[in-house]
N, C-alpha and C positions, 0 to 999 in steps of 0.2 A: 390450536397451538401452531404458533411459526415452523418450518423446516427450513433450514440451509440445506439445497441440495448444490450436486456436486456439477461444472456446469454440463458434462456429459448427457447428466439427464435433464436439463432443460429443456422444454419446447420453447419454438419458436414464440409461440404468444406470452410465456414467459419472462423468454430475451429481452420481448419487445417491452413488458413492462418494467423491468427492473432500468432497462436506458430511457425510458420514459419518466422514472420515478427519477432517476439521475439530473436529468434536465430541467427537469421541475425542481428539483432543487435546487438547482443551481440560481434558478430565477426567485426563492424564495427570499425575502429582504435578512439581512444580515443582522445579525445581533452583535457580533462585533464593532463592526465600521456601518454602519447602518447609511445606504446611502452610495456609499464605493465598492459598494462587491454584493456577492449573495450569500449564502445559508451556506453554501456546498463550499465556497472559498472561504468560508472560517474554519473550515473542519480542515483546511490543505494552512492556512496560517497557522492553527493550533498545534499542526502535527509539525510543522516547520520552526517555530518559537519550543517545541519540545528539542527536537535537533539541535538548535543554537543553544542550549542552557548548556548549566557547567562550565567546563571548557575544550569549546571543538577542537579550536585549536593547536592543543598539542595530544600526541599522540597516544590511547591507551596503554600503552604497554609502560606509560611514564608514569612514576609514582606521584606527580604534581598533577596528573589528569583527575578531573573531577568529574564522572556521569550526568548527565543531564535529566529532565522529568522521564526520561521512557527509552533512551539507550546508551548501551555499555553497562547496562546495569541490571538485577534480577527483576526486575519492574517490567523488564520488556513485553515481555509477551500479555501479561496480566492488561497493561494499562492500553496496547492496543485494541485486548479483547474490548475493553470498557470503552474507548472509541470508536470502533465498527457498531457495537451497539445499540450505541447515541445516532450513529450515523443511520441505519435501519429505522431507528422510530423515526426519524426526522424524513427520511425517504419515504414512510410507510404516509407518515402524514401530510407530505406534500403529494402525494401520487393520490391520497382519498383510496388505500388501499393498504389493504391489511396482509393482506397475500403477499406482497414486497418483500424479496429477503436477501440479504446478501449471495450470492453463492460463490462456491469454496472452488478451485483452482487444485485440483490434484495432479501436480505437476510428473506426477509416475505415469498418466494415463495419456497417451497421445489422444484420443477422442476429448481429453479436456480444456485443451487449446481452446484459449480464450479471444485470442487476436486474430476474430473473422471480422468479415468485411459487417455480417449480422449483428455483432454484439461490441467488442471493443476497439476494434479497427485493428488491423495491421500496424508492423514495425516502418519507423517511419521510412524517409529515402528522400536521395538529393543531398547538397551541398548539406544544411542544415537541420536532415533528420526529421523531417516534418512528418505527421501522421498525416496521410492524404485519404486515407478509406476509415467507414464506420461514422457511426452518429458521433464522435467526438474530433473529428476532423474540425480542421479550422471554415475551410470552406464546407463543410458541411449547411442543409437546412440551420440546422443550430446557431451556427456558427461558434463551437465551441471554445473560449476564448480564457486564455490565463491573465488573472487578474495578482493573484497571487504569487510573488516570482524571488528567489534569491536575488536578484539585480535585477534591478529598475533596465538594465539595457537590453535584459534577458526577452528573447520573442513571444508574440502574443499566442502563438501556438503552440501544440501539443506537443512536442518531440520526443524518440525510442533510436534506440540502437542496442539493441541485442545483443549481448554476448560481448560487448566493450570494455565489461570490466576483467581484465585478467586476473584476481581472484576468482572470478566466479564463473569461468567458463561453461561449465555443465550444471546442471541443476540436481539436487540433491537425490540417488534413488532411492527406492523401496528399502533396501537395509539400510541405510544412513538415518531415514526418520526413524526407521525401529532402533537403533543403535541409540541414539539422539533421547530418543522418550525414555529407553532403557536406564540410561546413565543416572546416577546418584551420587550426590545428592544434586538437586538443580542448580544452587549455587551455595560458595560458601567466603567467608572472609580473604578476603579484605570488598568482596563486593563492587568490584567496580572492573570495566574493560577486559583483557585479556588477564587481568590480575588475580580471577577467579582461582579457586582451591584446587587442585588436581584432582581429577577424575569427574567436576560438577560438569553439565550439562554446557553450561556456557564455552566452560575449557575446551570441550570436545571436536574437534574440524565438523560432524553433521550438526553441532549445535548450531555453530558459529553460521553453516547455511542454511539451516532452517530460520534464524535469525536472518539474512538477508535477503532471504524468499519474502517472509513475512510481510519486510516491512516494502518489500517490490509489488505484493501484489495490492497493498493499501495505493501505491504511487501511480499507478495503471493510468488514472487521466488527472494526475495533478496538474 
């Protein structure tokens, strides 16, 4: 049986396989665009083509917003589980390794920092926010490269900036996920955006950021 462990408890030889398996997938041929990307860049299209559905464009709180396949909506968290998972077999079987697992990002524990120079690289730096350290660097061995991009103008590299969105200054703690799982019902009518039923899960401010933890630690080397 698989384990996600937490990445605190990771060894090194661990680290090394999961950004191993990462790479390799990325090199694995595409079933989307077969040809213009890889394996790893359909799963960062799919999750992007879910973002664009609906309508982004205008803002949840408006009764003409429509949710798209996977946010603003009670689908959220479910339909990412079912994407990480796809994502796991598909890493498990590009690496020829069954040991391959995602691991989980407990953002309460300072030892779980994931942005080592070992495993996902550091926040980026410079004019442009470039990731420069870790196997997902641009210049890295790899050369880690986005094929997949909101705009075509958008650069071929990795970029982070930390703490840039003023909603989300801090990251959710220890009572807020409890708070967050606590609340009931998870959602309720009208279903969609911040339009959720008072007191659901979605309504709640630790919902609201455990929903943008979620979908930040899926975007880690989009």
């Amino acid at each position: 049986m698989c384990v996600r462990k937490i990445v605190s408890n990771l060894t090194p030889a661990e680290k090394t396989a999961f950004v191993n398996a990462v790479l390799a997938l990325k090199n694995q041929p595409s079933v989307l665009n077969p040809g213009q990307q890889g394996r790893y860049d359909d799963y960062v299209q799919l999750h992007m083509s879910a973002m664009m559905a609906g309508t982004p464009a205008i803002d949840p709180s408006q009764p003409a917003f429509m949710p798209g396949w996977a946010h603003d909506g009670p689908a959220f968290f479910s339909w990412h589980r079912v994407l990480l998972l796809q994502i796991e077999n598909d890493l498990q079987a590009a690496s020829h390794d069954s040991s391959v697992t995602i691991p989980y990002w407990d953002w309460t524990d300072p030892a779980s920092w994931p942005f080592t120079n070992d495993f996902l690289g550091g926040d980026g730096t410079g004019r442009h926010k470039q990731v420069r350290t870790g196997p997902f660097a641009f210049k890295s061995p790899a050369r880690w490269t986005l094929i997949v991009k909101d705009q075509p103008s958008d650069p071929d590299f990795l970029q982070r900036q930390f703490g840039v969105d003023s909603t989300a200054q801090n990251l959710p703690a220890s009572t807020d996920v409890s708070n967050a799982l606590g609340a009931t019902p998870y959602s309720s009518p009208p279903w969609k955006g911040a339009a959720a039923g008072p007191g659901s899960i979605r309504r709640t401010q630790p919902g609201a950021s455990l929903c943008r933890g979620h979908d930040g630690q899926y975007d880690l080397t989009e």
